[in-house]
mmCIF file of the N, C-alpha and C atoms, coordinates in Angstrom:
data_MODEL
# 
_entry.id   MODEL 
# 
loop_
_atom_site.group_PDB 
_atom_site.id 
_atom_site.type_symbol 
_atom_site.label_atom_id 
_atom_site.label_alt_id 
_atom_site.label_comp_id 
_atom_site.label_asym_id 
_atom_site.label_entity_id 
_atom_site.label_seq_id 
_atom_site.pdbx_PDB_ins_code 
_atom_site.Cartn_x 
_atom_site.Cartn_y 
_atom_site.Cartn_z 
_atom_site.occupancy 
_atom_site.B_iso_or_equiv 
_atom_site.pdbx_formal_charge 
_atom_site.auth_seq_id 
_atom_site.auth_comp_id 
_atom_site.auth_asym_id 
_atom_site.auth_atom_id 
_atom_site.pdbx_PDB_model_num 
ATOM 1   N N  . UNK A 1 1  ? 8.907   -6.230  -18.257 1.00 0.00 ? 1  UNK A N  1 
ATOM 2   C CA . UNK A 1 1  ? 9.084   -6.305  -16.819 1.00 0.00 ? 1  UNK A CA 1 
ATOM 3   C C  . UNK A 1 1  ? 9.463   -4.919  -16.299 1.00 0.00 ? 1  UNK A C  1 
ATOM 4   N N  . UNK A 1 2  ? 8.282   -4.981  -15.345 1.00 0.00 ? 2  UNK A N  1 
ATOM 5   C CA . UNK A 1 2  ? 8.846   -2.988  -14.439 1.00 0.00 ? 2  UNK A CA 1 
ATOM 6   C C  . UNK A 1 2  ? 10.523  -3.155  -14.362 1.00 0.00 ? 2  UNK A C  1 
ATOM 7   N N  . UNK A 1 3  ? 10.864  -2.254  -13.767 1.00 0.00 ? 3  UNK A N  1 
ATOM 8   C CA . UNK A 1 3  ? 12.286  -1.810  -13.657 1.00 0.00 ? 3  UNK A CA 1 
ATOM 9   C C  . UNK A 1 3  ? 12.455  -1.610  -11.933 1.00 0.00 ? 3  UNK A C  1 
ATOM 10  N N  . UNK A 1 4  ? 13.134  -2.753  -11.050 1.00 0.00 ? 4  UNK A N  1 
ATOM 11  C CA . UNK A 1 4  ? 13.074  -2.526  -9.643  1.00 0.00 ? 4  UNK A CA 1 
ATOM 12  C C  . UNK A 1 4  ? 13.455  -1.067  -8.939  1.00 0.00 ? 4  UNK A C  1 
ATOM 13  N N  . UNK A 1 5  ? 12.408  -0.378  -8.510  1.00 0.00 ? 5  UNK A N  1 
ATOM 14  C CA . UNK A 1 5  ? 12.576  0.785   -7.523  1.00 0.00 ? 5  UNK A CA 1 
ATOM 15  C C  . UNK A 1 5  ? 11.893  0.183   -5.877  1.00 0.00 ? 5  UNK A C  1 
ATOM 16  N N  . UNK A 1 6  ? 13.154  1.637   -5.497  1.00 0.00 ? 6  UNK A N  1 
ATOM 17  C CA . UNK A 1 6  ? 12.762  1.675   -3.825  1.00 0.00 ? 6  UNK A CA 1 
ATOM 18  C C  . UNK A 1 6  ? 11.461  2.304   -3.542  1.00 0.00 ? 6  UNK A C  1 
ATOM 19  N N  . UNK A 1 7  ? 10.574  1.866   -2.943  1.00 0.00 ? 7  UNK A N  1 
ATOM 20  C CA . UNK A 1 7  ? 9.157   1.608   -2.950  1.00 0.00 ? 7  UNK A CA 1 
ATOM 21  C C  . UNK A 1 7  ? 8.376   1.971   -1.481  1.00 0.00 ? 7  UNK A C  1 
ATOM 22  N N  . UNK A 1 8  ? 7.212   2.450   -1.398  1.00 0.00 ? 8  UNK A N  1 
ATOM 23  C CA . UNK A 1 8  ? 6.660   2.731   -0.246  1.00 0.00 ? 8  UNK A CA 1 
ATOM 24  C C  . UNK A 1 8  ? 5.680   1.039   -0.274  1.00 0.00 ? 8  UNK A C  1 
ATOM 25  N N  . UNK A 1 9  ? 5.407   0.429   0.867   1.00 0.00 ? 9  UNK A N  1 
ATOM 26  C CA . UNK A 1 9  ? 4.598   -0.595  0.414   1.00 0.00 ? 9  UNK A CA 1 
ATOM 27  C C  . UNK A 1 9  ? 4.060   -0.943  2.127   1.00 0.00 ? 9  UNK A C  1 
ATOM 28  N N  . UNK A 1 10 ? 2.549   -0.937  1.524   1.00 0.00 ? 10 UNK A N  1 
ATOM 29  C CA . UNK A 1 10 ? 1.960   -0.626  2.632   1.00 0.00 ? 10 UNK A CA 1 
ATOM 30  C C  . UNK A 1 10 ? 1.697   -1.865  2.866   1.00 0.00 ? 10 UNK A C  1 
ATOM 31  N N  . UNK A 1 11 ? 1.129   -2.936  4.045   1.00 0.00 ? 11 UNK A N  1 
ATOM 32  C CA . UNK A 1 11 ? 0.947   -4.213  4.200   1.00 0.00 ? 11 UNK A CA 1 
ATOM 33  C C  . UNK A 1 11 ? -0.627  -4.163  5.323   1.00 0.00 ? 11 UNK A C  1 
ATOM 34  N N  . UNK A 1 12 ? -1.529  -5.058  5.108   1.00 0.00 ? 12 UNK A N  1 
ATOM 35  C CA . UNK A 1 12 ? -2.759  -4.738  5.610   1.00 0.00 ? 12 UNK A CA 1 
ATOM 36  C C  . UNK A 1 12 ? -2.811  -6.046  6.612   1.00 0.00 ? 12 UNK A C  1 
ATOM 37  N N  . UNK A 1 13 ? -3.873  -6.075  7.589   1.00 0.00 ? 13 UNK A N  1 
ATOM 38  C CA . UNK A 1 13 ? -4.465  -7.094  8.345   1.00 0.00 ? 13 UNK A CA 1 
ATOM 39  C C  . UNK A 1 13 ? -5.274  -7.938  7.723   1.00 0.00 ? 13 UNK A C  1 
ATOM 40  N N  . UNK A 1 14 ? -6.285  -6.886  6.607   1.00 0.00 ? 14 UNK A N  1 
ATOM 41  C CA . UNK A 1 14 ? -7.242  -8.068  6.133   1.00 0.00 ? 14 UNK A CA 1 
ATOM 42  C C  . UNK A 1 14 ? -6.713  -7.623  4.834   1.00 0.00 ? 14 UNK A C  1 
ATOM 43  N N  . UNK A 1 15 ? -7.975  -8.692  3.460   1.00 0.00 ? 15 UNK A N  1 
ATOM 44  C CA . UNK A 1 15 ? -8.032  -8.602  1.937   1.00 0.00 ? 15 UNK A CA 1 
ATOM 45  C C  . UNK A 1 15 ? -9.144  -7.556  2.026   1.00 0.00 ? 15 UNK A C  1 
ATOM 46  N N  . UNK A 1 16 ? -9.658  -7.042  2.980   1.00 0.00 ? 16 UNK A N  1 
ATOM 47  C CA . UNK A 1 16 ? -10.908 -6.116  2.865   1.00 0.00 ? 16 UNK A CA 1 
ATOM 48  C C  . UNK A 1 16 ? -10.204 -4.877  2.937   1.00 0.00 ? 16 UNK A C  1 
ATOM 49  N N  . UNK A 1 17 ? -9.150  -4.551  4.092   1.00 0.00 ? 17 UNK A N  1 
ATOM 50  C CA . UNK A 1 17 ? -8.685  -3.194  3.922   1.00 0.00 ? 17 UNK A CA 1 
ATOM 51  C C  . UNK A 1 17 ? -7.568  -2.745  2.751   1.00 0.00 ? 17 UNK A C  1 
ATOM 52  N N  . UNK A 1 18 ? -7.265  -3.995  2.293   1.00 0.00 ? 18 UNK A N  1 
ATOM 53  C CA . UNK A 1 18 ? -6.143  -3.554  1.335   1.00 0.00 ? 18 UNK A CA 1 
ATOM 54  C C  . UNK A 1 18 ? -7.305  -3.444  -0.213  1.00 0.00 ? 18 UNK A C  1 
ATOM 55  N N  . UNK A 1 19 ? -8.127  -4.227  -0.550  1.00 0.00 ? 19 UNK A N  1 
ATOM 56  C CA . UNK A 1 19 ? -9.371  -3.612  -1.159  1.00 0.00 ? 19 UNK A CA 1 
ATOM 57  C C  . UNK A 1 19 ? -10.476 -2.147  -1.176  1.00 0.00 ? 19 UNK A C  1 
ATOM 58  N N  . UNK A 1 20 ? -10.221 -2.152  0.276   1.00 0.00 ? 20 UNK A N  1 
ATOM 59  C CA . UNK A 1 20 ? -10.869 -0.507  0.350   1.00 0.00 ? 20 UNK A CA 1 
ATOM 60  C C  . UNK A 1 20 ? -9.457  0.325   0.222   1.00 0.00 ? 20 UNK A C  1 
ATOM 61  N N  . UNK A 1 21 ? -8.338  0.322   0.400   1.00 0.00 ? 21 UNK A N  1 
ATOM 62  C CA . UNK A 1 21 ? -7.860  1.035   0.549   1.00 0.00 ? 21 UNK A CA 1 
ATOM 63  C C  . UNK A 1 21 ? -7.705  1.730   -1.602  1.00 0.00 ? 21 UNK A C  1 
ATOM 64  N N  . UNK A 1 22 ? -7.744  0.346   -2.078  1.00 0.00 ? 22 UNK A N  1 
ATOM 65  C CA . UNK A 1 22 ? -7.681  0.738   -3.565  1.00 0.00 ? 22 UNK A CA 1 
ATOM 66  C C  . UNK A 1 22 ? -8.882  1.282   -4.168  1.00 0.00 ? 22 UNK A C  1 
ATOM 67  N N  . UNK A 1 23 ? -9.605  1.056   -3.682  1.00 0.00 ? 23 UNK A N  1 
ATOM 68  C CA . UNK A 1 23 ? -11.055 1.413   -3.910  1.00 0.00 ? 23 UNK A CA 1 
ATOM 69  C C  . UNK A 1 23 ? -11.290 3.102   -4.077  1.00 0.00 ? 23 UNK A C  1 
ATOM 70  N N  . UNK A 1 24 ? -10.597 3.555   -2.894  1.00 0.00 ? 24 UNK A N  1 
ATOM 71  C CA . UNK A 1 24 ? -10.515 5.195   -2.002  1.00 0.00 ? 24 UNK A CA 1 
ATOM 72  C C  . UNK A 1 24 ? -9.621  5.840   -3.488  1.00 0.00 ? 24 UNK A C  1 
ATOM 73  N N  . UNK A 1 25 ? -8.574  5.200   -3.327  1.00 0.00 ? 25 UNK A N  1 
ATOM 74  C CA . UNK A 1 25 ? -6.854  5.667   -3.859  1.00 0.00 ? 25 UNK A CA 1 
ATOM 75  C C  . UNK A 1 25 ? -7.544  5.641   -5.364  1.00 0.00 ? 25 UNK A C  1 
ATOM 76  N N  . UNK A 1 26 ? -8.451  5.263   -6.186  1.00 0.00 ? 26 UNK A N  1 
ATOM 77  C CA . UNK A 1 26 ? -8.546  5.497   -7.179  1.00 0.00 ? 26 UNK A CA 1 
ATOM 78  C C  . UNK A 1 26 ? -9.562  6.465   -7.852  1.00 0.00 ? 26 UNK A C  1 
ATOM 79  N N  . UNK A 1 27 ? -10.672 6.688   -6.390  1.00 0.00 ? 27 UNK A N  1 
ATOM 80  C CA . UNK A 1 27 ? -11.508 7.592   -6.287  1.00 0.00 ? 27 UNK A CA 1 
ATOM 81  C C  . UNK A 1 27 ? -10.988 8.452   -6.319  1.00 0.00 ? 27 UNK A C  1 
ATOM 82  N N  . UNK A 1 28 ? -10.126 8.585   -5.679  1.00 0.00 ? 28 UNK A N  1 
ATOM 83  C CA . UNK A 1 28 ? -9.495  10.017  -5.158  1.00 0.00 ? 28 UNK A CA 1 
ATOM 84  C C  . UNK A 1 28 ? -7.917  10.293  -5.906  1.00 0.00 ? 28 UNK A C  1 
ATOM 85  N N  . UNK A 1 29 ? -7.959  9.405   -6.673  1.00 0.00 ? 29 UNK A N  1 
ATOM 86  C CA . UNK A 1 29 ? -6.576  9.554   -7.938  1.00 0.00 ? 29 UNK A CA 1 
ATOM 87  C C  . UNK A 1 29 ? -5.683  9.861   -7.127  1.00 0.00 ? 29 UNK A C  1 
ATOM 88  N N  . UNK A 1 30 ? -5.245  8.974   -5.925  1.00 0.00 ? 30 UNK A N  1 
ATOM 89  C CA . UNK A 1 30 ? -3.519  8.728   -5.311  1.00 0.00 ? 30 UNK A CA 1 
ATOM 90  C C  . UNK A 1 30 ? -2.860  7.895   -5.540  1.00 0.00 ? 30 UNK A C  1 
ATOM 91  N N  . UNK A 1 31 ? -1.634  7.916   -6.094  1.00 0.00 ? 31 UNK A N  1 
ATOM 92  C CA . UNK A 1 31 ? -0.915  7.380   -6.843  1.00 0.00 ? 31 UNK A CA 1 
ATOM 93  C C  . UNK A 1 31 ? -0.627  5.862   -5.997  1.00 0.00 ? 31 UNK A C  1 
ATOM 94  N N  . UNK A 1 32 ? -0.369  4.833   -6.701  1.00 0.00 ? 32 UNK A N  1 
ATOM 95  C CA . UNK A 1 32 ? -0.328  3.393   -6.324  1.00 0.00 ? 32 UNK A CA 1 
ATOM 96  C C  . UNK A 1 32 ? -1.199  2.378   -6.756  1.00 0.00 ? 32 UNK A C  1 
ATOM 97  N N  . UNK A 1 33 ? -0.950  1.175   -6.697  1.00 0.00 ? 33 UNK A N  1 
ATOM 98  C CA . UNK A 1 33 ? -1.779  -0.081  -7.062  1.00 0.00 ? 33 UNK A CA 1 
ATOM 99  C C  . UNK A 1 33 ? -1.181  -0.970  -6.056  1.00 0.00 ? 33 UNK A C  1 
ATOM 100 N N  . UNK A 1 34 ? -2.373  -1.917  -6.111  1.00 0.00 ? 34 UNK A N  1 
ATOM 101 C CA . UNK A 1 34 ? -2.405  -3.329  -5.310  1.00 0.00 ? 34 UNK A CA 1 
ATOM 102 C C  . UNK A 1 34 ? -1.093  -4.075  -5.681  1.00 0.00 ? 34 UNK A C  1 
ATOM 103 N N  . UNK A 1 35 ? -0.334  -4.425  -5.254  1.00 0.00 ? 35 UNK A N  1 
ATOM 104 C CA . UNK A 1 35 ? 0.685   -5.430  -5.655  1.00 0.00 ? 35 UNK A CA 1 
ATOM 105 C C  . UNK A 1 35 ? 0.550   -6.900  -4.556  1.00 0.00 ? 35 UNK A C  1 
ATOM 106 N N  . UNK A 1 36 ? 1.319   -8.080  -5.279  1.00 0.00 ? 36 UNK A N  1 
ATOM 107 C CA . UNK A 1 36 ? 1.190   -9.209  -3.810  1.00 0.00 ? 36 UNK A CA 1 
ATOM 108 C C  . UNK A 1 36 ? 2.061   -8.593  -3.058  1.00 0.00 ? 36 UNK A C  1 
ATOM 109 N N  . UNK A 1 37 ? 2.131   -8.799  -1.669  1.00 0.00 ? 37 UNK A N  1 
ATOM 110 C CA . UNK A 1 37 ? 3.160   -8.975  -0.764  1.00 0.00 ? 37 UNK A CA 1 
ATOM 111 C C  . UNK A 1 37 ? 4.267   -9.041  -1.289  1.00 0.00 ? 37 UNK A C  1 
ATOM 112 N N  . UNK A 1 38 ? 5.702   -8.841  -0.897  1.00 0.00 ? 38 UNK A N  1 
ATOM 113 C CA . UNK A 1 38 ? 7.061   -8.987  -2.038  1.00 0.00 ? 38 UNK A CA 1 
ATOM 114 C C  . UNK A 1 38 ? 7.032   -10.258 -0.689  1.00 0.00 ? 38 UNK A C  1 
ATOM 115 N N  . UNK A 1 39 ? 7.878   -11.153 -1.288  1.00 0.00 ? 39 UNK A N  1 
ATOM 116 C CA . UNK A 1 39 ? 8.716   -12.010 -0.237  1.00 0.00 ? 39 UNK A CA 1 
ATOM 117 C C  . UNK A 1 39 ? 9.271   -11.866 1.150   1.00 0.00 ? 39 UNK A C  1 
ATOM 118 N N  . UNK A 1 40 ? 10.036  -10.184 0.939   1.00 0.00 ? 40 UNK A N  1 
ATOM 119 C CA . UNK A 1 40 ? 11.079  -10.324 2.269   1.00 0.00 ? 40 UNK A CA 1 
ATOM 120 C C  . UNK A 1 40 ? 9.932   -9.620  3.448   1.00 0.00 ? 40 UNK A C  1 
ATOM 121 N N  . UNK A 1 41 ? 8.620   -9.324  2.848   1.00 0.00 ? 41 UNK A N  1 
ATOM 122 C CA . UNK A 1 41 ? 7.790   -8.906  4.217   1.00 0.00 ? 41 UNK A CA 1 
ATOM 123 C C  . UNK A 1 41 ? 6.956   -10.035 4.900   1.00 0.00 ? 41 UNK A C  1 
ATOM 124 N N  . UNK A 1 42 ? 6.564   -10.011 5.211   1.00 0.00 ? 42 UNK A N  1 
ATOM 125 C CA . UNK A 1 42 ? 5.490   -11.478 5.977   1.00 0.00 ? 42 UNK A CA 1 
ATOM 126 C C  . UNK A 1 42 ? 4.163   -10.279 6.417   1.00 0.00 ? 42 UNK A C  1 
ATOM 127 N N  . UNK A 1 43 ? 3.148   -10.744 5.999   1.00 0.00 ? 43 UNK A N  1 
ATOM 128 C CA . UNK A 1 43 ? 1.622   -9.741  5.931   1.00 0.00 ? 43 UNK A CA 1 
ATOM 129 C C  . UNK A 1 43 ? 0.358   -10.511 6.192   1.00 0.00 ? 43 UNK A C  1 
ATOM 130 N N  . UNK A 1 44 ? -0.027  -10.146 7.104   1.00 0.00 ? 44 UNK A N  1 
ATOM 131 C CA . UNK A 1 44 ? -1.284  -10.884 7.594   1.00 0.00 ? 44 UNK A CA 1 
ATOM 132 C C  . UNK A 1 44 ? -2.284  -11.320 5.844   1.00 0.00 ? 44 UNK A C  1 
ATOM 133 N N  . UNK A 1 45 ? -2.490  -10.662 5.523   1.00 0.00 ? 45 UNK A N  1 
ATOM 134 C CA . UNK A 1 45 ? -3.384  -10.937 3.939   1.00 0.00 ? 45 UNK A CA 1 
ATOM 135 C C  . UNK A 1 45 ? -1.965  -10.993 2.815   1.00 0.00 ? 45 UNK A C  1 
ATOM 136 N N  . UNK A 1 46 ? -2.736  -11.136 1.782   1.00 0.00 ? 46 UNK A N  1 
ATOM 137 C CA . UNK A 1 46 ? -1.257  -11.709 0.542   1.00 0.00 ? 46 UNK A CA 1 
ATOM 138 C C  . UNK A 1 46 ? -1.285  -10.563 -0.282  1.00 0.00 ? 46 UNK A C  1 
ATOM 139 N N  . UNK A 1 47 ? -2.313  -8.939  0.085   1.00 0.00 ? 47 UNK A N  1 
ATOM 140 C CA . UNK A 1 47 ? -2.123  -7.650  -1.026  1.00 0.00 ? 47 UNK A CA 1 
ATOM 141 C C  . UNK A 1 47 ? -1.466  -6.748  0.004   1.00 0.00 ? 47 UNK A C  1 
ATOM 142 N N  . UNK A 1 48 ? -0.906  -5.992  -1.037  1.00 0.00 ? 48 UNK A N  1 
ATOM 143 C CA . UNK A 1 48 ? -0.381  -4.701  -0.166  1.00 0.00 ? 48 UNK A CA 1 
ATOM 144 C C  . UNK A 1 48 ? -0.231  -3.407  -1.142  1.00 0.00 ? 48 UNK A C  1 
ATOM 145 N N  . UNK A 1 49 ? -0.072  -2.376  -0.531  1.00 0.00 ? 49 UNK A N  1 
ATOM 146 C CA . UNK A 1 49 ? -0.290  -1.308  -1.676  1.00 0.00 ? 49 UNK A CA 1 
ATOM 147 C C  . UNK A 1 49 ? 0.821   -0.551  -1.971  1.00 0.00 ? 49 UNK A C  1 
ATOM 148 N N  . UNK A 1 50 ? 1.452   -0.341  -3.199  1.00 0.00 ? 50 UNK A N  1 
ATOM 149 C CA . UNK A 1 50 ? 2.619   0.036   -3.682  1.00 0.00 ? 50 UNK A CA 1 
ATOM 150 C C  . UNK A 1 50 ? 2.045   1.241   -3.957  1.00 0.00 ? 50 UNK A C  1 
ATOM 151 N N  . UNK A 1 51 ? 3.357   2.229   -3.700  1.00 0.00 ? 51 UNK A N  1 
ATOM 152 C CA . UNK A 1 51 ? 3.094   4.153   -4.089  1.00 0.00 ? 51 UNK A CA 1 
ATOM 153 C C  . UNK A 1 51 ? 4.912   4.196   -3.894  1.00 0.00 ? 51 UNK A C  1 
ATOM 154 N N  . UNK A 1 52 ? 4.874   5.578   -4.516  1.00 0.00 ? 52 UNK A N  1 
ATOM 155 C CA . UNK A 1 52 ? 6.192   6.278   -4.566  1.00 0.00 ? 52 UNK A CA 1 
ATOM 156 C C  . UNK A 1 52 ? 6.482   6.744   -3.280  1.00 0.00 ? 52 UNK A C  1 
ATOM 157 N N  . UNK A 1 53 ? 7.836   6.473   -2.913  1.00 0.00 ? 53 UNK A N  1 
ATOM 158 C CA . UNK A 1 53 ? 8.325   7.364   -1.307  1.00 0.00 ? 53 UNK A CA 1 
ATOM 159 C C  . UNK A 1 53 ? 7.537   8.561   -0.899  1.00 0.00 ? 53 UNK A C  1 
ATOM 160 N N  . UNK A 1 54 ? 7.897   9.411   -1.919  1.00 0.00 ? 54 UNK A N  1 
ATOM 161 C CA . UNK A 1 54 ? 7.290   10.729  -1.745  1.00 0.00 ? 54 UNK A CA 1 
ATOM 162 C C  . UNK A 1 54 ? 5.902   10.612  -1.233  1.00 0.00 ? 54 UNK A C  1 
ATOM 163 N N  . UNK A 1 55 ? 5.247   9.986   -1.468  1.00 0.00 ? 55 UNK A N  1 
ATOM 164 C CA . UNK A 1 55 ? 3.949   9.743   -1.220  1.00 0.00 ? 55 UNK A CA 1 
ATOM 165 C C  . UNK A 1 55 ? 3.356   9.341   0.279   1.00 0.00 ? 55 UNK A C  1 
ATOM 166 N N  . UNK A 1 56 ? 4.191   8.940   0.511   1.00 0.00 ? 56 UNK A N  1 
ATOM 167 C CA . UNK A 1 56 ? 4.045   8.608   2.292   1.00 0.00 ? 56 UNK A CA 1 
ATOM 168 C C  . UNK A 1 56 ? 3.059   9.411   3.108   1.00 0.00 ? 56 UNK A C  1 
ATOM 169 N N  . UNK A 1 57 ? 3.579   10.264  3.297   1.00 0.00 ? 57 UNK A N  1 
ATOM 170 C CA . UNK A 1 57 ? 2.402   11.799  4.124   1.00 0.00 ? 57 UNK A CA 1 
ATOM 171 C C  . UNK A 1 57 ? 0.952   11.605  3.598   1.00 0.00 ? 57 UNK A C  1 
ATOM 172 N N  . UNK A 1 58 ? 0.807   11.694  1.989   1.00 0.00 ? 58 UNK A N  1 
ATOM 173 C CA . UNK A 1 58 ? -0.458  11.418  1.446   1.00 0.00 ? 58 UNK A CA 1 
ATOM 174 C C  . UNK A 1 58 ? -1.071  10.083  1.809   1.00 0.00 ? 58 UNK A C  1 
ATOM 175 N N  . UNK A 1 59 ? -0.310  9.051   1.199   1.00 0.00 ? 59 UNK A N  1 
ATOM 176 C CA . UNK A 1 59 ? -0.825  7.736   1.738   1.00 0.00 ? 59 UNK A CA 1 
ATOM 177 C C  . UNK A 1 59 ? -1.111  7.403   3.403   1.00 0.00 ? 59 UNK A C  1 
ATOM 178 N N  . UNK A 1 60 ? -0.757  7.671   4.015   1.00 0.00 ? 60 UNK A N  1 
ATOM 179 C CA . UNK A 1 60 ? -1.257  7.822   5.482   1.00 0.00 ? 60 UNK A CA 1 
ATOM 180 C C  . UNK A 1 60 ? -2.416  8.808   5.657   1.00 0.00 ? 60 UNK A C  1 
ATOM 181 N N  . UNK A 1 61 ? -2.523  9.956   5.132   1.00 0.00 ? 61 UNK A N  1 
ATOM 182 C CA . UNK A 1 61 ? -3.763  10.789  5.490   1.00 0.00 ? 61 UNK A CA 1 
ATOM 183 C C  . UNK A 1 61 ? -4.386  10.243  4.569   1.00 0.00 ? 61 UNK A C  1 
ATOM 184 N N  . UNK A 1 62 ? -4.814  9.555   4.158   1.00 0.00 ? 62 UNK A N  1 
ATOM 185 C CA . UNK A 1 62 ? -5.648  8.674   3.254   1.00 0.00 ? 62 UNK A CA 1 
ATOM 186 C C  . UNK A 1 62 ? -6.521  7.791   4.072   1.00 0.00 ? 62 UNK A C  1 
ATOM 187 N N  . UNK A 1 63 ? -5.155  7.547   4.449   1.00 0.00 ? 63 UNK A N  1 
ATOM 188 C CA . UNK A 1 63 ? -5.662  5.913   5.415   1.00 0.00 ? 63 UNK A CA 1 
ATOM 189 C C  . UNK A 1 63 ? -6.129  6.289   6.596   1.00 0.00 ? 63 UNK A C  1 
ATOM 190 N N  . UNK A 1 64 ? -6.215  7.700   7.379   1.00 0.00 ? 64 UNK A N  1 
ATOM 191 C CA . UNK A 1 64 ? -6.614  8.010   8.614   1.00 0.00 ? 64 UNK A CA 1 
ATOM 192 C C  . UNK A 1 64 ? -7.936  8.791   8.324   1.00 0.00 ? 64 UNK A C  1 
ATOM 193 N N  . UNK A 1 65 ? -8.133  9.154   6.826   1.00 0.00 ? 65 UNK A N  1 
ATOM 194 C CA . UNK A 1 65 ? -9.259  9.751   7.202   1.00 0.00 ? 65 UNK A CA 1 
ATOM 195 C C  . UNK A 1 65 ? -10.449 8.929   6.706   1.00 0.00 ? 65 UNK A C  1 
ATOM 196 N N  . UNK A 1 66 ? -10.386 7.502   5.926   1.00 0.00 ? 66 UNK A N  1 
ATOM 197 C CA . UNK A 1 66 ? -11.116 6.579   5.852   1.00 0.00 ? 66 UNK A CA 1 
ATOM 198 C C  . UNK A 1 66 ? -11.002 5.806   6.721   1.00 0.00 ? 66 UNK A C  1 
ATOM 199 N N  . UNK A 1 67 ? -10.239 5.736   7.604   1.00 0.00 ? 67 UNK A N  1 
ATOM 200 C CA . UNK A 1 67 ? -9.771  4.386   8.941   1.00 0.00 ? 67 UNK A CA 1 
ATOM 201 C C  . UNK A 1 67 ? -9.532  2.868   8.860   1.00 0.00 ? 67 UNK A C  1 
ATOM 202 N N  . UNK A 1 68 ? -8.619  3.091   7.174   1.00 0.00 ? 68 UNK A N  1 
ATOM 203 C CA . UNK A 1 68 ? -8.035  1.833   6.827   1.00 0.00 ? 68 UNK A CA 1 
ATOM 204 C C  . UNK A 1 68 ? -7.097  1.717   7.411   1.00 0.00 ? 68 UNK A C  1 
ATOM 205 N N  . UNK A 1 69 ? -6.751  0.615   8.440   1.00 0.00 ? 69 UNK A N  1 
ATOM 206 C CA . UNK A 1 69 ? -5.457  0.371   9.172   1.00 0.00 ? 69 UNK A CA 1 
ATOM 207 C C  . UNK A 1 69 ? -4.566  -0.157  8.643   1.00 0.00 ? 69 UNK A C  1 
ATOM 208 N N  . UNK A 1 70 ? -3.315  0.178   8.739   1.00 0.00 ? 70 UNK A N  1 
ATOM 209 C CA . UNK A 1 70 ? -2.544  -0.995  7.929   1.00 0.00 ? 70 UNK A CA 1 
ATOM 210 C C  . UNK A 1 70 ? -2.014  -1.444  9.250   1.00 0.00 ? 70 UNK A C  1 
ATOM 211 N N  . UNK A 1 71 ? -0.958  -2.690  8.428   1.00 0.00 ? 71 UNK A N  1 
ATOM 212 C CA . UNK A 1 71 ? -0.475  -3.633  9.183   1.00 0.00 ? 71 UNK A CA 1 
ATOM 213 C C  . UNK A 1 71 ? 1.183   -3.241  9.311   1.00 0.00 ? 71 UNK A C  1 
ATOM 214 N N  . UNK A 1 72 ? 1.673   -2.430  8.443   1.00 0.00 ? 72 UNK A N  1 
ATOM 215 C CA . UNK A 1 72 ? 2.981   -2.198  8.455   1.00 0.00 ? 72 UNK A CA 1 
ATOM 216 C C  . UNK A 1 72 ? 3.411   -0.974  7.125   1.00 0.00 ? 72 UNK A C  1 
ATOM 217 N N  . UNK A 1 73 ? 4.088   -0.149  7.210   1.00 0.00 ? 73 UNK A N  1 
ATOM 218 C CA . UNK A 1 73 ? 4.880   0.508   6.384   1.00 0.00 ? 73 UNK A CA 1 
ATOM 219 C C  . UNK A 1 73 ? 6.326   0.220   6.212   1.00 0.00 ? 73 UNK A C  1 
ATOM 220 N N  . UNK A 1 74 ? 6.856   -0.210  4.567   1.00 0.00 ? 74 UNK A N  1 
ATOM 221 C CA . UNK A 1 74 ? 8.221   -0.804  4.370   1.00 0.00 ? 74 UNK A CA 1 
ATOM 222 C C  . UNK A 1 74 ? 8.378   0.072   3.724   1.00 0.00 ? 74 UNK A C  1 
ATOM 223 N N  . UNK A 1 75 ? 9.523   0.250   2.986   1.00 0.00 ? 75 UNK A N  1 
ATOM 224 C CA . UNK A 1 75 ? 10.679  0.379   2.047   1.00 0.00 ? 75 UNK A CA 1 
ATOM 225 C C  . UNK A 1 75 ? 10.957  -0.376  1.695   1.00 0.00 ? 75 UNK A C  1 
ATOM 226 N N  . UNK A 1 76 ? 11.068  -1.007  0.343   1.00 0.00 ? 76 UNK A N  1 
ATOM 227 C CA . UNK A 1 76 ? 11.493  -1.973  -0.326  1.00 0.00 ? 76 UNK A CA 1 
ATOM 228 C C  . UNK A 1 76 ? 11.539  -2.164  -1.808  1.00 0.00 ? 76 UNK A C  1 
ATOM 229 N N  . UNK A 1 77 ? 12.530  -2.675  -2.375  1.00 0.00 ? 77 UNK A N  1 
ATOM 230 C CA . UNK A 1 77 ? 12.600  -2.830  -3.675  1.00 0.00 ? 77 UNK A CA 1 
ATOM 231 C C  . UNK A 1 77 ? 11.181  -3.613  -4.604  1.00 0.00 ? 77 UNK A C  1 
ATOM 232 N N  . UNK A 1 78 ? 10.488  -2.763  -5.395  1.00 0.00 ? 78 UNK A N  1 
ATOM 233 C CA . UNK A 1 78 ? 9.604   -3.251  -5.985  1.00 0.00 ? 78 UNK A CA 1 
ATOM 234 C C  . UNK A 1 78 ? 9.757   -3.068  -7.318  1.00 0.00 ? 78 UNK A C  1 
# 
């Protein structure tokens, strides 16, 4: 079992953008994977994409220059 860290975790509208968004992120070797939803968020679709804090700046210019929208940016124990 992973070891719980504080977590960037992105939350999508659809199962299509949280699919493209992994799709991009592995093309382009940025750090993160698909995880479910954790509990304490509520997310239009049931994936969302886990990355390291640090990663934030990257993970957003990711997402703006393919025009995957998300639905929310958390912090949260993952």
């Amino acid at each position: 079992m992973r070891k719980k860290e504080l977590k960037l975790v992105v939350t999508f509208h659809t199962t299509a953008d949280a699919m493209a968004m992994e799709k991009f992120c592995k093309e382009q070797e940025t750090p993160g994977r698909i995880i479910p939803v954790p509990r304490e968020i509520s997310a239009g679709c049931g994936l969302a994409w886990c990355a390291p804090l640090e990663d934030r700046e990257k993970i957003a210019a990711v997402m703006k220059e393919t025009g995957i929208e998300e639905e929310a940016m958390h912090e949260c124990m993952v």
